[in-house]
N, C-alpha and C positions, 0 to 999 in steps of 0.2 A: 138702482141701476146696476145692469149685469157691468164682467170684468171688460167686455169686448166693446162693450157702448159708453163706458170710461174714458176707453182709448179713444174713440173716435169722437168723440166730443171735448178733448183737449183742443186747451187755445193756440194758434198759430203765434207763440210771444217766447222771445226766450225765458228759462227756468232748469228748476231742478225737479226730477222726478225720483220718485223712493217705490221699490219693487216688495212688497211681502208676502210671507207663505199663507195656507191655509190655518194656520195659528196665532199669525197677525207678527212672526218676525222678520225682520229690517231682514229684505237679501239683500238692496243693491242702491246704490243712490250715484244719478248719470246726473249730468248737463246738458242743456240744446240751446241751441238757436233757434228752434222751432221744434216744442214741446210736442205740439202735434205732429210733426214730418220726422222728430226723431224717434220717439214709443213708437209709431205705426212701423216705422222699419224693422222691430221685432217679430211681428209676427205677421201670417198671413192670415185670412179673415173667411176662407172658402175650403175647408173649414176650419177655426179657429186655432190654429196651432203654433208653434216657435216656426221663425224665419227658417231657411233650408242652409242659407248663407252663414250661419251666426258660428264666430269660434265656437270650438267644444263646451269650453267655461260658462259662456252666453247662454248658447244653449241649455245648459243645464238649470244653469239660473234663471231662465224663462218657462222651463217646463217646471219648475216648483212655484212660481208665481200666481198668485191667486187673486194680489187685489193692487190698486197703483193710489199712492198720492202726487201733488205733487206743488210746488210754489212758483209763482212767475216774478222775474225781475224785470229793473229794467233794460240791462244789456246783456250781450255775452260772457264781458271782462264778471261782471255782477254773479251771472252763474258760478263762471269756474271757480273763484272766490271762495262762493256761497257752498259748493258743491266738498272743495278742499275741507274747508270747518267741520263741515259734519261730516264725513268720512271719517276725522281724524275724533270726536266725541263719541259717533254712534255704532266706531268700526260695525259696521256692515258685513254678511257672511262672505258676498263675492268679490268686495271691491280691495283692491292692494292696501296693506297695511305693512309701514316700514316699519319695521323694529325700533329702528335708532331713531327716536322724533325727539332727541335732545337738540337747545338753541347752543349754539359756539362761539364762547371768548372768543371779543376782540380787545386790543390795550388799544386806550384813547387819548389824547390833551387836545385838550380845551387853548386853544392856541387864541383866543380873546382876554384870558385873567391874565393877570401883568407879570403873577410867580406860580404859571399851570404845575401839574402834576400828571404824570404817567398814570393811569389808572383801568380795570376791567370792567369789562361791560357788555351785559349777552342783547342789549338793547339799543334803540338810537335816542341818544343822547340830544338835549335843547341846546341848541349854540349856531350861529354863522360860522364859526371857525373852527369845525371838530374835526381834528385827523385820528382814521381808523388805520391799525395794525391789523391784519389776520385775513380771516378767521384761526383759530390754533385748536386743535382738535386734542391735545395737549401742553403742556409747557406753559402756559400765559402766567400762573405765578409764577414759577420759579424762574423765568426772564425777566418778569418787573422786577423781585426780590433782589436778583443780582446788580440789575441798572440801580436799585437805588442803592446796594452798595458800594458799586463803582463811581458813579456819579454822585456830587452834592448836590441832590434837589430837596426840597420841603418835604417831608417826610409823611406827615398830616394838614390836612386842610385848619384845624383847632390852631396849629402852630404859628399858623398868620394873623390869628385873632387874640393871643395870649400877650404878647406885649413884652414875649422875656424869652431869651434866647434857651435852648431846652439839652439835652444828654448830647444829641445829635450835633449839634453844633462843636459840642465839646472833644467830641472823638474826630472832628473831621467831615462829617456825612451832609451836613447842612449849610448852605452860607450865612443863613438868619437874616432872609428878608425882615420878620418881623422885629427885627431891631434895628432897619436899617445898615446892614453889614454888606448889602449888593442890589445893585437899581435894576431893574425888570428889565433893562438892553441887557448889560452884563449875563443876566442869570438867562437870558433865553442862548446864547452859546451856549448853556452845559443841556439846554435842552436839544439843538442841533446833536449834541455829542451823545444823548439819548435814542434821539431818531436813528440815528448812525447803527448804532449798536444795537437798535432794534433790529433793524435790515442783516445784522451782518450772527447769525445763530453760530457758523464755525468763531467766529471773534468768543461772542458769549462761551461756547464749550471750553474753548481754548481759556478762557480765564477761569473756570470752574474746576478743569482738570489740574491746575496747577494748584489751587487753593487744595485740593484734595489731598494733594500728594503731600504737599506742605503739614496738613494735618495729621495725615497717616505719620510723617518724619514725627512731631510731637509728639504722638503719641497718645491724638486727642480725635479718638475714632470715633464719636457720637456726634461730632462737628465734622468728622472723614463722610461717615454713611449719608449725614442729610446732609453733603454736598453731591453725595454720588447719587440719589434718589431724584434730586433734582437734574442731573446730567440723563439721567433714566425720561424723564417724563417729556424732556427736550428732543430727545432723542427721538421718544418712540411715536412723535408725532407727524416727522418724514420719510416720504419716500424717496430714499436717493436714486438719484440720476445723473447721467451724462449729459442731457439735456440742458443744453445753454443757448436762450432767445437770443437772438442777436439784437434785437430790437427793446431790450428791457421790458417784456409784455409784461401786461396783468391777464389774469386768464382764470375761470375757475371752471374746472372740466369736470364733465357726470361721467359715465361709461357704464356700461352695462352689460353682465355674464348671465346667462340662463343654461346650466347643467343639470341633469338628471331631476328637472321637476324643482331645483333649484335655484335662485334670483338674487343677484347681487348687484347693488349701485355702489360704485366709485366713486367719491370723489377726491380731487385733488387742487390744490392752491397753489398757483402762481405767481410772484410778485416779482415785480424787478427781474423777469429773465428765470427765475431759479423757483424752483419746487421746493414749498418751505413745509406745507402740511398737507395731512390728507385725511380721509375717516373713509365708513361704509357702514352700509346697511343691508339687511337682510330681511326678504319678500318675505312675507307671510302671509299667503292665500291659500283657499280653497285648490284652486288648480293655478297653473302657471297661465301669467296675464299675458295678453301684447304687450311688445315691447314701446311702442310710443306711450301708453297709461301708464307706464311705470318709470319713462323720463318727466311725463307732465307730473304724476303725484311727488317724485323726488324734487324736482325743481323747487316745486311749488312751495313743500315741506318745508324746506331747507331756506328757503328767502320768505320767513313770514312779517307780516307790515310789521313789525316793531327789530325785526334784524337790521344791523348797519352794511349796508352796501357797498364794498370799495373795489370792485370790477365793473366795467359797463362792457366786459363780454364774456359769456358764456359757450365754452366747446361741449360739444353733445358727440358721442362715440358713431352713433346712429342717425339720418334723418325721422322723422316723424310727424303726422298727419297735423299737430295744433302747436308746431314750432314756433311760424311766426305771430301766431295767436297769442304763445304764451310769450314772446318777446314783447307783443305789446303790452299784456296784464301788466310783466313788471317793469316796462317803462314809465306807465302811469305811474302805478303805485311806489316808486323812488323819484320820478322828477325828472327822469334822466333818460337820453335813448341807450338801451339794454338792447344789446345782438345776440342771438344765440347761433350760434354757428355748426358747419359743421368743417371737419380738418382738410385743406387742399394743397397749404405748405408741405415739405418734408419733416420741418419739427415740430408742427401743431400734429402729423401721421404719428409720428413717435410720444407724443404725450400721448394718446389715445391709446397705442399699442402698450404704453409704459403700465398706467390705469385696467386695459383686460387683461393684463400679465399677473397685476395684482388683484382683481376681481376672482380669476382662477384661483392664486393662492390662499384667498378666503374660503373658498367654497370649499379645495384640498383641506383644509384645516377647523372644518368645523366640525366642532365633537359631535363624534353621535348622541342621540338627542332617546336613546332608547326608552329612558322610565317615563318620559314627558309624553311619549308615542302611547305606551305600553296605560297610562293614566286617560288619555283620550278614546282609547278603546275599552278598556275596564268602565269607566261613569258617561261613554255616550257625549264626549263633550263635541263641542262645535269647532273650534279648535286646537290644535296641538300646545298645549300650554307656557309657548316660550316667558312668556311674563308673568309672573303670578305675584299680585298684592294679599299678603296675609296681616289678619287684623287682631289684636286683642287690648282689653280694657284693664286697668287696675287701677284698688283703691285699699285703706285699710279705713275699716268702719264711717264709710262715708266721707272720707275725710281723705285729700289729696287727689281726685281724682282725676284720671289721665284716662286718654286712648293713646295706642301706638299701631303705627302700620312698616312692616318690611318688606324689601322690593327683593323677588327673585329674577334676574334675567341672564340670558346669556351664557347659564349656566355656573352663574355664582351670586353670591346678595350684593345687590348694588346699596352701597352703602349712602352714595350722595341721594338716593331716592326714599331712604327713611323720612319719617314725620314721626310726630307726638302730638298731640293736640289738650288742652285743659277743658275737660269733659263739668258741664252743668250737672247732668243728668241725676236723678237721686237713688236708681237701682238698674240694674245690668242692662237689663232690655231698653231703657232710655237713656242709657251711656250708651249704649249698643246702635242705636240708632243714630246722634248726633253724630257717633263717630263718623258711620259709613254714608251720613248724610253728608257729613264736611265732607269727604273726601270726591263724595259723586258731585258735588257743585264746583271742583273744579277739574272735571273733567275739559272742558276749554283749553285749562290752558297746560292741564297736563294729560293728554289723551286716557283710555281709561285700558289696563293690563289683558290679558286673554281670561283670566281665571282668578276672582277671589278666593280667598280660603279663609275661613272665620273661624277660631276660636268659643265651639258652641257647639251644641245641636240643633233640634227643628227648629224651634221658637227662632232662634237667630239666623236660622238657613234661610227661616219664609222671608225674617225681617228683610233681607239681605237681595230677596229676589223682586220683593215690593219696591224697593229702592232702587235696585236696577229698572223694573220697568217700565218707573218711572222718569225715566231719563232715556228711554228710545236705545239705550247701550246694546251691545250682544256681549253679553261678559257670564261667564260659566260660570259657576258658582257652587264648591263644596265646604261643608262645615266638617271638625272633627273635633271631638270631649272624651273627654277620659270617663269611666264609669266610676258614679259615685259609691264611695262607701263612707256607713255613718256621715250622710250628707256631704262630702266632702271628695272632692276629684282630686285623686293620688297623681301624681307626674312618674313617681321615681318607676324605673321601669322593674316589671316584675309584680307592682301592687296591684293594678287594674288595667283594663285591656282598651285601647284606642275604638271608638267608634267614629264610622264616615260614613255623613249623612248626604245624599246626592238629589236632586229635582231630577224627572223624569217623567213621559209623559206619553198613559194610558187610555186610549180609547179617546184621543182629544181633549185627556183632564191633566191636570200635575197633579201627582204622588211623589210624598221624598218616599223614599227607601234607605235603608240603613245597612252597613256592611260590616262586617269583621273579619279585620282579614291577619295572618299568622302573624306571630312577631317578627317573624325571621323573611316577610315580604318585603321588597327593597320600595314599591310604592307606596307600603304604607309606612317604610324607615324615611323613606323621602318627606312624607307630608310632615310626618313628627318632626324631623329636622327645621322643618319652616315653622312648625307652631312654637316649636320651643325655642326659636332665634325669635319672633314677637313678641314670647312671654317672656325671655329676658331682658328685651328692649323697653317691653311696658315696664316692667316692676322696677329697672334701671330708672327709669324716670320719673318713675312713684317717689324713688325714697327720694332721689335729687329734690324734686320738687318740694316733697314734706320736711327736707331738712333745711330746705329756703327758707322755708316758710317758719318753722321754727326758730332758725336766727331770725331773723327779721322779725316777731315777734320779741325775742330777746333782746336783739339791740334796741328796739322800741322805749323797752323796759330801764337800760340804762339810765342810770342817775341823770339828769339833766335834759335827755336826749329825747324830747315830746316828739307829737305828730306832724307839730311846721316845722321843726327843724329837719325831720327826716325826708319831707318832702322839699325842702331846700336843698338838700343833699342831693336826694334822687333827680331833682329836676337838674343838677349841674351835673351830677355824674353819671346819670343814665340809669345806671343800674348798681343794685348792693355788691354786686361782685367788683364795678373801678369804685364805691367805700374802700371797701378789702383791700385795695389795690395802693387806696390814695396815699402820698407820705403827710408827716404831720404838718409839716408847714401849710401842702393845699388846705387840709382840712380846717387851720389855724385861721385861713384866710376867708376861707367860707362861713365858718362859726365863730369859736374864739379858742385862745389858748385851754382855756379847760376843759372846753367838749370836746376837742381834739384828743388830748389826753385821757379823755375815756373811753372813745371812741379807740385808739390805737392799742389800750388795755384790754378791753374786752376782745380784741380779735389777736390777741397774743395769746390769750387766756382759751382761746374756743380753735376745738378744732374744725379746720376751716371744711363744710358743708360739702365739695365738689371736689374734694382731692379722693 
């Protein structure tokens, strides 16, 4: 069946359709109400061409289209949904991809246990009675850390179940429900006195700036800095304003700037009246979207079914065409009726104005992104490479083996997006694989970067793009190796020369190609920098691992200390490192006084694995 009798024999049912080129990749993945009333509005049929009507974008991405799939659901809500998921799995060449698709602490209690606890949480939580704080785009430890030193609550949940009153108690910081010391009326005042103090961040500042000072006067500046690093992280999560609701709203506003071919969402958190957090993101397209697609992907993004919900209104900067559309999606999908609005007051006009004020000062302020430009025109790539996950393996003789992956974005290594993973595999190419196999199976639920980069040449290049294409992704893909000598790939600079191997595609086939490019090139000082933050990460984890592994064979070994006893340990303490941890008494309690005391000898005696 040709491309144009495709079209016209779609069902009148709602669905998602997926657009691909004459090479079979992913451009574009829509939504309809009427699969067949929406695709036909693309083109016209007399003779066969793109609409005349179609943005520029559209356009383009209709005249590269060569074949169509597509899936029917059952409703509308069902589409967009449907449509959101794989967007965000198989970014697509033309469809909006936000940068920032991390979930955002909230502090929660469980306000049904009789001694709750202040706790974080990027998820919604099982309970009839759960109050959410936030979202906090920053600062959510270091505000709990403060409340529970300000406040005496329960410090761990283990502490209710132990039977014996613990450190905490002893300093002040706990009442000791578990010893009966305060009955669950009493103790939910000091949680009133928590909630309090959650609401009020100048309170919290205000108690951190004087502990600091305090410390500075001591003379105890390692307790000064990580009070100030924590007044840092609080800090840098507001946008201050003059803006004061008179009405105490809750409110969480989008807003959106488009400059020079460039896209910015706002957003900002209101609770109680006052601006307490905010974040943003940053468009990465093909070309610059409408702007209603780029409030429906943000929304959407940003509230996905396992986020906790604690606004039922949403301000939007803009109107746009599937507003109340998406009002209803996420009324359903919380329970609740959800408004998205748009501003008619004078101080909802002023949140909005507050939000494109700071939409501009993201865009003024974004680095130039030159080697990332200058990389996507040198290898042909599909996108300009804001994200790049780089990959590498280590092992020594078979034994310990790991994979490691590090995240570049935003123009520095994101550190909370590192992994390690404990590799089966028995030789590089099938370590090689599990790795980048674990990592593409969770595409779901961590969308997948602009550009891999492997630690390898072809062999690992192809493995790498088999893997991608298997999973419907658009993710570029370069490898780079050092050239071997006497079998063996030199690092140290000066020994052997970086090779970069790219996919590339001839006459409708792939061929890698291979480059060599000067020392003294900043794209290819750029890749080096990311291979060798990998191959540090890997081989850091290597020896951790093998020198785990090594005590724990030792301690094994300890006079008295068999395999049920170690696993009586392990099953109370979780792990060898709260062993390491335990004093002898627990240990005395779990075992007995003399395996305690070997136990406490040998890790006197051995130096401790992780320092």
């Amino acid at each position: 069946m040709s491309f144009s009798e495709k079209i016209k024999s779609l069902p009148d049912q709602p669905g998602i359709y997926q657009y691909f080129d004459e090479n079979g990749k992913l451009l574009y993945i829509g939504k309809a109400k009427s699969l067949k009333k929406r695709v036909k509005s693309y083109f016209r049929f007399n003779p066969f061409r793109p609409a005349d009507n179609l943005s520029p974008r559209i356009y383009k991405m209709i005249s590269e289209a060569k074949d169509l799939n597509y899936i029917v659901v059952e409703s509308e809500n069902d589409a967009l949904i449907l449509e959101n998921s794989l967007i965000k799995q198989l970014k697509p060449k033309y469809n909006i991809l936000l940068r920032d698709d991390k979930t955002y602490p909230y502090i929660y209690i469980n306000l049904d246990e009789p001694f709750p606890m202040p706790q974080i949480t990027r998820k919604v939580v099982k309970g009839k009675n759960i109050k959410y704080f936030g979202p906090f785009s920053s600062g959510a430890s270091a505000i709990l850390k403060t409340i529970y030193e300000e406040i005496p609550l329960v410090q761990s949940k283990s502490c209710l179940k132990s039977g014996k009153a613990c450190l905490y108690h002893q300093i002040g910081r706990c009442l000791a429900p578990c010893i009966g010391k305060v009955t669950s009326r009493e103790y939910m005042k000091y949680i009133d006195q928590a909630i309090k103090l959650i609401h009020d961040k100048e309170k919290i500042l205000e108690i951190l700036n004087q502990k600091m000072q305090k410390y500075a006067e001591n003379l105890q500046f390692e307790e000064a800095a990580e009070i100030r690093d924590r007044i840092k992280s609080i800090e840098s999560a507001e946008i201050y304003s003059h803006v004061d609701l008179a009405k105490l709203e809750d409110l969480d506003i989008f807003a959106v700037e488009i400059f020079n071919k460039k896209a910015i969402v706002i957003r900002i958190f209101v609770r109680q009246g006052k601006v307490v957090a905010s974040s943003n993101s940053v468009i990465n397209s093909q070309t610059v979207p409408e702007i209603g697609e780029i409030y429906t992907r943000a929304i959407l993004e940003f509230y996905s079914t396992e986020t906790p919900f604690t606004s039922s209104k949403i301000l939007v900067g803009d109107d746009f065409e599937e507003r109340e559309w998406l009002s209803q999606v996420l009324s359903e999908k919380f329970g609740k009726k959800i408004s998205i609005i748009t501003p008619t007051t004078k101080e909802r006009k002023s949140l909005i104005k507050l939000a494109k004020l700071n939409a501009l000062e993201v865009i003024k302020n974004q680095k130039e992104n030159s080697v990332l430009d200058e990389l996507k025109i040198l290898f042909n790539l599909q996108n300009t490479p804001y994200k790049i996950e780089v990959f590498d393996t280590s092992h020594m003789q078979g034994e310990a083996t790991v994979g490691a992956m590090v995240v570049w974005e935003d123009g520095k290594f994101k550190k909370s997006d590192y992994r390690h993973y404990h590799l089966e595999g028995k030789d590089e190419y099938s370590q090689m694989r599990e790795l980048l196999t674990r990592r593409a199976q969770s595409f779901e639920k961590s969308p997948p970067p602009d550009l891999w980069l492997i630690d390898g040449g072809k062999v690992q290049l192809n493995l790498a793009k088999e893997i991608i294409d298997s999973t419907g992704a658009n993710i570029d893909v370069l490898a780079i190796s050092k050239e071997k000598i006497d079998a063996k790939a030199h690092r140290a600079k000066g020994k052997a020369k970086d090779t970069i191997y790219e996919l590339r595609i001839e006459n409708g086939e792939w061929r890698i190609d291979k480059l060599k490019l000067s020392e003294s090139d900043k794209r290819l000082q750029f890749l080096q920098m990311l291979r060798d933050e990998v191959h540090r990460f890997a081989i850091e984890f290597h020896r951790k691992t093998k020198r785990k592994k090594d005590t724990q064979i030792d301690l094994l070994q300890v006079k008295g200390i068999g395999k049920a006893k170690m696993t009586k340990l392990l099953n109370y303490f979780g792990s060898f490192e709260n062993i390491k941890k335990a004093s002898f008494e627990e240990l005395k309690d779990i075992l007995n006084e003399k395996d305690a005391k070997e136990i406490i000898k040998f890790f006197q005696n051995k130096t401790c694995p992780d320092k």
